[in-house]
KEKENU-661504 format. One record per residue: x, y, z of N, C-alpha, C, O in turn; residue number from 0. Coordinates in steps of 0.05 Angstrom, whole numbers, always signed. Example, Ala and Ser with C-alpha at 12.3 -4.5 7.8 and 13.67 -1.06 7.14 Angstrom:
REM residues 2
@n.east->+264 | n.north->-114 | n.up->+156 | ca.east->+246 | ca.north->-90 | ca.up->+156 | c.east->+264 | c.north->-66 | c.up->+156 | o.east->+285 | o.north->-66 | o.up->+169 | n->0
@n.east->+257 | n.north->-45 | n.up->+142 | ca.east->+273 | ca.north->-21 | ca.up->+143 | c.east->+258 | c.north->+1 | c.up->+157 | o.east->+268 | o.north->+23 | o.up->+161 | n->1
//
This chain:
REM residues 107
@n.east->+17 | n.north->-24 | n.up->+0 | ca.east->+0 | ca.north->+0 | ca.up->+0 | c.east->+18 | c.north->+25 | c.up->+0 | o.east->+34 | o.north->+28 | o.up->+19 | n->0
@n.east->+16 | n.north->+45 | n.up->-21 | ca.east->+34 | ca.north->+61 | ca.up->-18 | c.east->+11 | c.north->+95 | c.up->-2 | o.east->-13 | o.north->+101 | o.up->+0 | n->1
@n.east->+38 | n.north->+108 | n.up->+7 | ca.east->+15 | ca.north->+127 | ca.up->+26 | c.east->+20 | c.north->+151 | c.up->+4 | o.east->+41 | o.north->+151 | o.up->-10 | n->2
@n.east->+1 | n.north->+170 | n.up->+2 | ca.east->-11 | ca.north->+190 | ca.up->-13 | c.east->+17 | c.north->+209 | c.up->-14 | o.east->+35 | o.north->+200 | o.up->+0 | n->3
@n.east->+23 | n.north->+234 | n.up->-28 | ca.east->+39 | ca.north->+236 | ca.up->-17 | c.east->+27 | c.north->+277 | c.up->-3 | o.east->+10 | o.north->+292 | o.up->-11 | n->4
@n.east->+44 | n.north->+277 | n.up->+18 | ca.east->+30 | ca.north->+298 | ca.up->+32 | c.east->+45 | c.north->+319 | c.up->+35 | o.east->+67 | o.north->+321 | o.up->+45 | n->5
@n.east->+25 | n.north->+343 | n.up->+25 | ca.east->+45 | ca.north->+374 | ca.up->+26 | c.east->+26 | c.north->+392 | c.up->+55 | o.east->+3 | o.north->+399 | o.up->+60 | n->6
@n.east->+60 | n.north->+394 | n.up->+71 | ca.east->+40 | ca.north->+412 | ca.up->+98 | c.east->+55 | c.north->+438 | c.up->+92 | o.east->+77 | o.north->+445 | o.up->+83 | n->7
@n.east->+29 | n.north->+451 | n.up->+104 | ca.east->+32 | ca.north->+492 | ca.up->+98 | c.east->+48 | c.north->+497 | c.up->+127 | o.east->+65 | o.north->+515 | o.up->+129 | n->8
@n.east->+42 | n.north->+483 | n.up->+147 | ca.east->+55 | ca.north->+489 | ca.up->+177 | c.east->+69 | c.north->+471 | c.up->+194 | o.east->+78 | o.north->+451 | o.up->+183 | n->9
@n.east->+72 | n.north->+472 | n.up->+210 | ca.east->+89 | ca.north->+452 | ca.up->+227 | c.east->+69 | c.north->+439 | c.up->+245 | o.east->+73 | o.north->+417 | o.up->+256 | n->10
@n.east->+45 | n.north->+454 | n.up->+249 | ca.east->+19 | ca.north->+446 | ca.up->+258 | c.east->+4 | c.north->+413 | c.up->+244 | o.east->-5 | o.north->+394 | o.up->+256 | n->11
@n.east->+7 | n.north->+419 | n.up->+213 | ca.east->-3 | ca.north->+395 | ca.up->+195 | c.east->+18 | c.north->+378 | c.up->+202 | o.east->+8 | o.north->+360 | o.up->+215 | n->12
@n.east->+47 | n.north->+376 | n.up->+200 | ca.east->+67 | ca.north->+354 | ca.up->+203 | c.east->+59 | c.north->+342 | c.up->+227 | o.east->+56 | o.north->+318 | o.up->+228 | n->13
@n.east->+56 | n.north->+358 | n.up->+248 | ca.east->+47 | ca.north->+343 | ca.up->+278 | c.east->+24 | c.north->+329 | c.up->+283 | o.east->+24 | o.north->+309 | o.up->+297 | n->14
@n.east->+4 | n.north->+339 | n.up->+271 | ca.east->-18 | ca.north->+320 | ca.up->+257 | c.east->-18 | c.north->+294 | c.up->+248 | o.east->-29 | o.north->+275 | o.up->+258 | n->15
@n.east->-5 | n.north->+296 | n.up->+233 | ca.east->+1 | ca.north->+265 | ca.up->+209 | c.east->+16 | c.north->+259 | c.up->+229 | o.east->+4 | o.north->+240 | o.up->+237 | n->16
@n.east->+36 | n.north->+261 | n.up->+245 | ca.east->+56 | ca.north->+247 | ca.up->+256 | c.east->+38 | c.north->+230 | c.up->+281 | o.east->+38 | o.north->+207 | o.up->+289 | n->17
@n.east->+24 | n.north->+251 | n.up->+288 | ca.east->+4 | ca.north->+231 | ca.up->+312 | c.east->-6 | c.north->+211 | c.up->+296 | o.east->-4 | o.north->+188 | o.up->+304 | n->18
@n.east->-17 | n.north->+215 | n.up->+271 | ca.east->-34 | ca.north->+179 | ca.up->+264 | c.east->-19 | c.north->+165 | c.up->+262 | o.east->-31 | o.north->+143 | o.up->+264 | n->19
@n.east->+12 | n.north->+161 | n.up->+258 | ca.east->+26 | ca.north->+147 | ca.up->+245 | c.east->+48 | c.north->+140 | c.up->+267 | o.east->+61 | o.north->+119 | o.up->+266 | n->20
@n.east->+53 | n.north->+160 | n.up->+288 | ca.east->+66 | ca.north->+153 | ca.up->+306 | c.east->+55 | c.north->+170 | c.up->+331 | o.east->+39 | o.north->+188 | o.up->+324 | n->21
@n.east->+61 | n.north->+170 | n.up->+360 | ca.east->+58 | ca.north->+182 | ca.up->+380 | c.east->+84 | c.north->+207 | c.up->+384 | o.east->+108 | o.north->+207 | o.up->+382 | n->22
@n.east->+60 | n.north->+230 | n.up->+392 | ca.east->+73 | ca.north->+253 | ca.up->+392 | c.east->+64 | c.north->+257 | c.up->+422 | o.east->+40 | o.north->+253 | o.up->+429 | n->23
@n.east->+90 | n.north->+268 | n.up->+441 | ca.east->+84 | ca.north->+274 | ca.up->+468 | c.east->+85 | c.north->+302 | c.up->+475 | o.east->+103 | o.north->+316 | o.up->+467 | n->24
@n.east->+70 | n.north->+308 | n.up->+486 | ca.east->+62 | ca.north->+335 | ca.up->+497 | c.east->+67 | c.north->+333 | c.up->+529 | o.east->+52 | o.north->+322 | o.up->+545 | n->25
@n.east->+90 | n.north->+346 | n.up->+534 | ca.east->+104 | ca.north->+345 | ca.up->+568 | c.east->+101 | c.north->+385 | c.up->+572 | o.east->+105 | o.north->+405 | o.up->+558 | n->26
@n.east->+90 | n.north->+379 | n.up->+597 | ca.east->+84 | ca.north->+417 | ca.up->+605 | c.east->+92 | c.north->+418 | c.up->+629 | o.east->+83 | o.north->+403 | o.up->+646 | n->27
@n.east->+111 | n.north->+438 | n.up->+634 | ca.east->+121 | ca.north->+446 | ca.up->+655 | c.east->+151 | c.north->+439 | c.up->+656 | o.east->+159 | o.north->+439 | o.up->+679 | n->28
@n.east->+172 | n.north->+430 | n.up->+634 | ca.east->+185 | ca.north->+419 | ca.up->+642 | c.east->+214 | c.north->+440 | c.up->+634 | o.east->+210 | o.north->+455 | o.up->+615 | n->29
@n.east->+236 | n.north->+439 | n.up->+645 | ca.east->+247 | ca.north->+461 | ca.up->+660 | c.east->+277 | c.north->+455 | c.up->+631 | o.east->+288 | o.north->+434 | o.up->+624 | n->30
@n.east->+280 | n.north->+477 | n.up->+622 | ca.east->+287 | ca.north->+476 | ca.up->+599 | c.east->+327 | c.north->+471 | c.up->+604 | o.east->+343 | o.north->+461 | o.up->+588 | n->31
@n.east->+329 | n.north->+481 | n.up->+623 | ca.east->+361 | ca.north->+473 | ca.up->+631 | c.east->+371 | c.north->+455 | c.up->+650 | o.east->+393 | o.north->+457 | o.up->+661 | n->32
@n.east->+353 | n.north->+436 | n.up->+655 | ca.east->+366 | ca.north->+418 | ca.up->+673 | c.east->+344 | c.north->+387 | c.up->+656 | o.east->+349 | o.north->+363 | o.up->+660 | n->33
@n.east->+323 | n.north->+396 | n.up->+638 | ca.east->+310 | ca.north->+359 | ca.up->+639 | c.east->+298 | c.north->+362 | c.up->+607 | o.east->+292 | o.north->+341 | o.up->+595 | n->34
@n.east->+296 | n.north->+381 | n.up->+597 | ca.east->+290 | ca.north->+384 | ca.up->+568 | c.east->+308 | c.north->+363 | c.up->+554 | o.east->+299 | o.north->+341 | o.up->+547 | n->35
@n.east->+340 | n.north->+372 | n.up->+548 | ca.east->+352 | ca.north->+357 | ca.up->+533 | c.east->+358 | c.north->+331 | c.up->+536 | o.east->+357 | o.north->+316 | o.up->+517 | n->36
@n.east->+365 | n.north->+325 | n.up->+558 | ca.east->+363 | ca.north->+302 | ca.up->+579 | c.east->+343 | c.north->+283 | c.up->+574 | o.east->+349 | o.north->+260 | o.up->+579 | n->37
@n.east->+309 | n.north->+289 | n.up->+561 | ca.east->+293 | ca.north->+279 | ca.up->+558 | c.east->+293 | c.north->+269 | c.up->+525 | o.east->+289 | o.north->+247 | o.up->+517 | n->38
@n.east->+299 | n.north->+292 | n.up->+511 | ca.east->+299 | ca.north->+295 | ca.up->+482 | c.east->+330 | c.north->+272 | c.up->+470 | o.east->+330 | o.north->+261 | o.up->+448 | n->39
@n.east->+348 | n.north->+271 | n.up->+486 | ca.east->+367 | ca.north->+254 | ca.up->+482 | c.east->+354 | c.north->+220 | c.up->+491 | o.east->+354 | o.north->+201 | o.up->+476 | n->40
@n.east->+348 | n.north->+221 | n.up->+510 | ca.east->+332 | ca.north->+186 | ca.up->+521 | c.east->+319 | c.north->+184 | c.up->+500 | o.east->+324 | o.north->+163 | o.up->+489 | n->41
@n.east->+303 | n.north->+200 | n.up->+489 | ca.east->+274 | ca.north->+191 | ca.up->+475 | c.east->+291 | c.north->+187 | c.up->+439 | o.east->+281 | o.north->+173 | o.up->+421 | n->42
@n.east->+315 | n.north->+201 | n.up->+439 | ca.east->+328 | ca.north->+198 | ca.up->+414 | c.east->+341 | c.north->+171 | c.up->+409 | o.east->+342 | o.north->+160 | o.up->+387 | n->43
@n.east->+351 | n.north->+162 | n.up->+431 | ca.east->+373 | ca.north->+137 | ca.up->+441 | c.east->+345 | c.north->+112 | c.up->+428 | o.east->+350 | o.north->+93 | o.up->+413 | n->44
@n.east->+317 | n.north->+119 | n.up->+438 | ca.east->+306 | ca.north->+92 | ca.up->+431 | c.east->+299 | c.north->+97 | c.up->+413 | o.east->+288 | o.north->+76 | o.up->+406 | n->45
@n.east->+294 | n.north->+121 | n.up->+389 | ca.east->+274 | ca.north->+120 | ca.up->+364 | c.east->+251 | c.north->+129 | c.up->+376 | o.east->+230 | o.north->+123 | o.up->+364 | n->46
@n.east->+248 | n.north->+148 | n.up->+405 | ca.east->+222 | ca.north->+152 | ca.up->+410 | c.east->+199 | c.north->+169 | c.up->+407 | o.east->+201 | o.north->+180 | o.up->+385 | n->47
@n.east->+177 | n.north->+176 | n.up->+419 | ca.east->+161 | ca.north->+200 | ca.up->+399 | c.east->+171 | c.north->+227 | c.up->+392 | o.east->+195 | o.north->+229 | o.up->+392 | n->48
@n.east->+160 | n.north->+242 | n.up->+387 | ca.east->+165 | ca.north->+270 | ca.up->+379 | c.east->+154 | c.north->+279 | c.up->+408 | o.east->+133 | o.north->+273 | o.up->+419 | n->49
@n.east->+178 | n.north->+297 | n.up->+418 | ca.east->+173 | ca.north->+311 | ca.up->+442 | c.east->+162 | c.north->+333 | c.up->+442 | o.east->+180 | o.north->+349 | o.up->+437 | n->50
@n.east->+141 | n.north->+346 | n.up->+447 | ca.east->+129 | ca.north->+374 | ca.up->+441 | c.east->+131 | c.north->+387 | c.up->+477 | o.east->+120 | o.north->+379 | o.up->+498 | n->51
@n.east->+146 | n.north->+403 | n.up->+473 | ca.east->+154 | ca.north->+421 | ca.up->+506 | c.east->+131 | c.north->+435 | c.up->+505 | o.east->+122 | o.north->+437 | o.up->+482 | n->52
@n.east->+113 | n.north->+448 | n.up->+526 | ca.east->+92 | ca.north->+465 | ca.up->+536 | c.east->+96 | c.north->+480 | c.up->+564 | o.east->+99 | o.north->+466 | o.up->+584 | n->53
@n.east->+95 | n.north->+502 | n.up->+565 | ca.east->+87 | ca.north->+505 | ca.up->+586 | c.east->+114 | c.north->+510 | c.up->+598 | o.east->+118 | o.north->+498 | o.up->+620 | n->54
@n.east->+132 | n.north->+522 | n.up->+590 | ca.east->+156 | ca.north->+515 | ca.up->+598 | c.east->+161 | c.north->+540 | c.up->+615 | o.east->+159 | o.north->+562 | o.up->+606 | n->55
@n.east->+167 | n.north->+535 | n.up->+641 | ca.east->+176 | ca.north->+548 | ca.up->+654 | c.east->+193 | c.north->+576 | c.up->+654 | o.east->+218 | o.north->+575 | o.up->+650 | n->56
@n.east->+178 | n.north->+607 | n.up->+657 | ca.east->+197 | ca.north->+624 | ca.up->+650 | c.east->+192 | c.north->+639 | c.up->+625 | o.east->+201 | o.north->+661 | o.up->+618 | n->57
@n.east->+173 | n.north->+617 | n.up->+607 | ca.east->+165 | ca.north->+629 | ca.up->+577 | c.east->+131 | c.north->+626 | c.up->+580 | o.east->+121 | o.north->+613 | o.up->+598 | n->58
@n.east->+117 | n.north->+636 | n.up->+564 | ca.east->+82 | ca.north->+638 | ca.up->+564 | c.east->+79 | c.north->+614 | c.up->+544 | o.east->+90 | o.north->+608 | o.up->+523 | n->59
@n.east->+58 | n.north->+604 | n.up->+560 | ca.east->+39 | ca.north->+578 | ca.up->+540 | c.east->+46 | c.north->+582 | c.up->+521 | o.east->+59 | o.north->+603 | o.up->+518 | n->60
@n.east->+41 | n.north->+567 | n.up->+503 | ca.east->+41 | ca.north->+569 | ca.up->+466 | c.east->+70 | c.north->+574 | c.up->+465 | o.east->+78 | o.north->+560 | o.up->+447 | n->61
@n.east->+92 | n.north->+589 | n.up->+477 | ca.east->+119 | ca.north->+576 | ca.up->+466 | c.east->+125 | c.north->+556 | c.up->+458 | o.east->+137 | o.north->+547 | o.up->+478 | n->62
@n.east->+125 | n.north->+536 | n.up->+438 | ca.east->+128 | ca.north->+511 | ca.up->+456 | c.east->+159 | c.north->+499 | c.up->+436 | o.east->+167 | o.north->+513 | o.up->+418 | n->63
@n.east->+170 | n.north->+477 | n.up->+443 | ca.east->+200 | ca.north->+472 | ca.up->+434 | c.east->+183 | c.north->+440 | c.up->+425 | o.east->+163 | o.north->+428 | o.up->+433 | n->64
@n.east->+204 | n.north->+434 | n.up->+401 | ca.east->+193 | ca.north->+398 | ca.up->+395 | c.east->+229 | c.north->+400 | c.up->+395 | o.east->+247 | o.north->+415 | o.up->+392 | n->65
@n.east->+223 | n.north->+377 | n.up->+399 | ca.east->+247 | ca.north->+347 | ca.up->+395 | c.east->+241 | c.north->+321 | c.up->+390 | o.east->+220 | o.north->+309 | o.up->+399 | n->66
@n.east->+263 | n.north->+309 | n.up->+372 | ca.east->+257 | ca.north->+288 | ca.up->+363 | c.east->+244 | c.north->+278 | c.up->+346 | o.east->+231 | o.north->+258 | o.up->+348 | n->67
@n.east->+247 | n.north->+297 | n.up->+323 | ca.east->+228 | ca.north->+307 | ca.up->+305 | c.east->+236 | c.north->+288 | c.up->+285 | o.east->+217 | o.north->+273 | o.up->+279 | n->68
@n.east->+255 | n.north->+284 | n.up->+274 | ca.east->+272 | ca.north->+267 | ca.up->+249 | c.east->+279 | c.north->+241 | c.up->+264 | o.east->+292 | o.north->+226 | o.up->+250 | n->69
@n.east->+274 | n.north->+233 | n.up->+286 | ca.east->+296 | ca.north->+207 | ca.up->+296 | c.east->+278 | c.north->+175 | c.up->+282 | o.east->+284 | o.north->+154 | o.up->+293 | n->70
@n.east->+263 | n.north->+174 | n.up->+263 | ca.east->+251 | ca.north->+155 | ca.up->+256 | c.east->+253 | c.north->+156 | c.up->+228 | o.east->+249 | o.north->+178 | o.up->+218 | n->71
@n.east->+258 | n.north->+134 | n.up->+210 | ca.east->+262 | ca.north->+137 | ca.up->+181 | c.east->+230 | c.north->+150 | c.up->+177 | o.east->+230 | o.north->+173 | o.up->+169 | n->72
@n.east->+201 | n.north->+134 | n.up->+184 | ca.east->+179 | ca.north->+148 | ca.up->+175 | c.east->+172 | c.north->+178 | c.up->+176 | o.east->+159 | o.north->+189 | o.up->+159 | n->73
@n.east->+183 | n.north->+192 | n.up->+200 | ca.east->+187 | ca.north->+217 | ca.up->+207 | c.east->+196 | c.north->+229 | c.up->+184 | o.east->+183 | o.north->+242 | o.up->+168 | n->74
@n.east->+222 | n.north->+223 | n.up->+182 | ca.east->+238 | ca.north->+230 | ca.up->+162 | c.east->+231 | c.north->+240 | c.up->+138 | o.east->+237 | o.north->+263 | o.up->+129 | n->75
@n.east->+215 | n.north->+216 | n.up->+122 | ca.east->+210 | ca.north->+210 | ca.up->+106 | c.east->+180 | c.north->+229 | c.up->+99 | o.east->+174 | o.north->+236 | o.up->+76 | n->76
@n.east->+163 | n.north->+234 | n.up->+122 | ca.east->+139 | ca.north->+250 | ca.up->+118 | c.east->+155 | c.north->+290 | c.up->+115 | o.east->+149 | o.north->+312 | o.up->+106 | n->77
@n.east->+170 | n.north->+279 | n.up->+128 | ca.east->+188 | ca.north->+315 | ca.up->+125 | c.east->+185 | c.north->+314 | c.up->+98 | o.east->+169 | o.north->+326 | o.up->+84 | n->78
@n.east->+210 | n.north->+292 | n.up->+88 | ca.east->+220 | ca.north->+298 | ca.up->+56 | c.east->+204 | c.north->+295 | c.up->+32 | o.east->+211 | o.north->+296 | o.up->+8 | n->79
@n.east->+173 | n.north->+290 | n.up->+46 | ca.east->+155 | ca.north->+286 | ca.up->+32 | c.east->+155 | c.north->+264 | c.up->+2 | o.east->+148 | o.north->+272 | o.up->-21 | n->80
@n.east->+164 | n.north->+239 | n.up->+7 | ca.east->+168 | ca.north->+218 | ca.up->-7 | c.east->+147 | c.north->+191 | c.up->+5 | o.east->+136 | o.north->+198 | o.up->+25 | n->81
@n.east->+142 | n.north->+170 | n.up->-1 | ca.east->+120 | ca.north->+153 | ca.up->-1 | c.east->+153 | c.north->+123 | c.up->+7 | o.east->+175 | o.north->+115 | o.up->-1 | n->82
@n.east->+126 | n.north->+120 | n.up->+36 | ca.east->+137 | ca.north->+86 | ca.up->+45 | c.east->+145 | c.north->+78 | c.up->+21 | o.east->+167 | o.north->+89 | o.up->+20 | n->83
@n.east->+143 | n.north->+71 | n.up->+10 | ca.east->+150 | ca.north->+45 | ca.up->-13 | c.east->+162 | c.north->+50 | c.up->-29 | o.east->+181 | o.north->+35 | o.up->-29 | n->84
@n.east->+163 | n.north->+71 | n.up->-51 | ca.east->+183 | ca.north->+67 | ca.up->-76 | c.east->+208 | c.north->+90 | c.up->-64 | o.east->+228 | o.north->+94 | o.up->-77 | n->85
@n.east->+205 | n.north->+101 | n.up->-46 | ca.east->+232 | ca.north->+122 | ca.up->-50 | c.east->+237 | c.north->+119 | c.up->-25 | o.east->+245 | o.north->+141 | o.up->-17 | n->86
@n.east->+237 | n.north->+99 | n.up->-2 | ca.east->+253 | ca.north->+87 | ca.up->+23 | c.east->+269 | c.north->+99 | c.up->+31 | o.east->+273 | o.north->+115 | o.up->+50 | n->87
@n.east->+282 | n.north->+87 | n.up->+13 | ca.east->+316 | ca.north->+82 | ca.up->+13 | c.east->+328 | c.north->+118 | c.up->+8 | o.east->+353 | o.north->+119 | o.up->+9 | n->88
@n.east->+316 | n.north->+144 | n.up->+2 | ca.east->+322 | ca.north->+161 | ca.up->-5 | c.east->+327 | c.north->+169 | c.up->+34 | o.east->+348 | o.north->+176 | o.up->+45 | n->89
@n.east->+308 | n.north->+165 | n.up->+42 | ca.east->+304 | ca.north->+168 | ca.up->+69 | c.east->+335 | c.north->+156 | c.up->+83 | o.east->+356 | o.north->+167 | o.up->+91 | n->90
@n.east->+330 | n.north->+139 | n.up->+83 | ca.east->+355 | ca.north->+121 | ca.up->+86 | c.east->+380 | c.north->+120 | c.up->+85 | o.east->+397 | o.north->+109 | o.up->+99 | n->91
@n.east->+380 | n.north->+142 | n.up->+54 | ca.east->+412 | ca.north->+147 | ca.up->+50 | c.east->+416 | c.north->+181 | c.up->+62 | o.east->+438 | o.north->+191 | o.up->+60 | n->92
@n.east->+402 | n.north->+190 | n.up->+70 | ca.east->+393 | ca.north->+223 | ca.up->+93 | c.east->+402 | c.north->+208 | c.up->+107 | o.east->+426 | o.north->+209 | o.up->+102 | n->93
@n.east->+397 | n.north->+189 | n.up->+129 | ca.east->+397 | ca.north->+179 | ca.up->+156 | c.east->+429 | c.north->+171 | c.up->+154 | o.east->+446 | o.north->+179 | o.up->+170 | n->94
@n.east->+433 | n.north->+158 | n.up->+136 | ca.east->+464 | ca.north->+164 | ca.up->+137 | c.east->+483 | c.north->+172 | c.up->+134 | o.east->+506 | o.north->+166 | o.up->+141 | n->95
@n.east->+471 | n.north->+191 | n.up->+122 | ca.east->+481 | ca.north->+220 | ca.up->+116 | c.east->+498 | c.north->+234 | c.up->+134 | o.east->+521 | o.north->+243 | o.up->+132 | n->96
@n.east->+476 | n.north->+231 | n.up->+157 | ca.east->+471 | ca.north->+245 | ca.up->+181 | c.east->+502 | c.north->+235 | c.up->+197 | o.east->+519 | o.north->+251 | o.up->+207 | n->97
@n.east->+502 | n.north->+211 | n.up->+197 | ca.east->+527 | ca.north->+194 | ca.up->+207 | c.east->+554 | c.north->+201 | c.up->+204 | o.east->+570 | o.north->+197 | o.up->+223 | n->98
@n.east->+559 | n.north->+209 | n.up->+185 | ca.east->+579 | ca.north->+216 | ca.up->+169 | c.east->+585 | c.north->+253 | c.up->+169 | o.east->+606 | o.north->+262 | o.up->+159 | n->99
@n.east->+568 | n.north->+267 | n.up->+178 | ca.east->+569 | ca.north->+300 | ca.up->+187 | c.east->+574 | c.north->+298 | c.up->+212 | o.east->+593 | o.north->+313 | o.up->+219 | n->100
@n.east->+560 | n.north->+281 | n.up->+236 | ca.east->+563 | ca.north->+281 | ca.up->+265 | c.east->+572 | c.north->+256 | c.up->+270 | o.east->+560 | o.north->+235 | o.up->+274 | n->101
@n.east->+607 | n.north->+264 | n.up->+271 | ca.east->+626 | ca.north->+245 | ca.up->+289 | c.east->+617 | c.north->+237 | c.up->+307 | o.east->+605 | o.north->+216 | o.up->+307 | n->102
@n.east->+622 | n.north->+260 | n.up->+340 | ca.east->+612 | ca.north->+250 | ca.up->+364 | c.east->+588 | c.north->+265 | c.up->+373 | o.east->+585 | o.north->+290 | o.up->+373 | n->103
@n.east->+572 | n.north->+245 | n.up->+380 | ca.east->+542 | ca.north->+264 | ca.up->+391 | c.east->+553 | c.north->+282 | c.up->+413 | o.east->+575 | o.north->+279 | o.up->+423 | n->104
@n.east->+534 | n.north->+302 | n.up->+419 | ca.east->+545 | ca.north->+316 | ca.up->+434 | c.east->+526 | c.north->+311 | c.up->+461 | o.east->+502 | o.north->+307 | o.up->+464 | n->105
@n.east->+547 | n.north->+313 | n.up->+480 | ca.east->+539 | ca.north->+305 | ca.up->+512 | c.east->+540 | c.north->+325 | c.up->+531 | o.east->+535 | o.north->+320 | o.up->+555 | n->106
//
């Protein structure tokens, strides 16, 4: 089954589609120099959802910070706006792309 292919006007529509297709987390209150990155790195280490910050301490509602936005080939792949099935591997060769610009992650 190949998926449609999809043009978003905002970062609003990407977060959309990303919830049907994967889980996007919405964390509020959480303190941007001591547990933000700390969180956004764990959740990167497993391939995990898209982190959407709220509420963040110090800044007004509706600021809000995402992470972990690209750490999944399908993610990826809904950015670069290409279809599961015939152009994969385009995704794929980005992802290792990626490998080859960033020696050591940064800690």
């Amino acid at each position: 089954m190949e998926m449609k292919k999809v043009w978003f006007n905002d970062l609003r529509e990407f977060l959309s589609v990303c919830e049907d297709i994967d889980k996007v987390r919405v964390l509020k209150g959480v303190n941007w120099q001591d547990e933000m990155g700390m969180l956004v790195e764990a959740m990167a280490e497993k391939r995990g959802p898209i982190l959407l910050f709220d509420d963040i301490p110090g800044y007004s509602s509706g600021f809000r910070v995402m992470g972990n936005a690209f750490h999944t080939l399908a993610r990826t792949a809904l950015a670069d706006e290409i279809t599961h099935q015939k152009k994969w591997h385009r995704a794929a060769e980005f992802m290792a792309s990626l490998g080859e610009r960033i020696s050591t992650p940064y800690r």
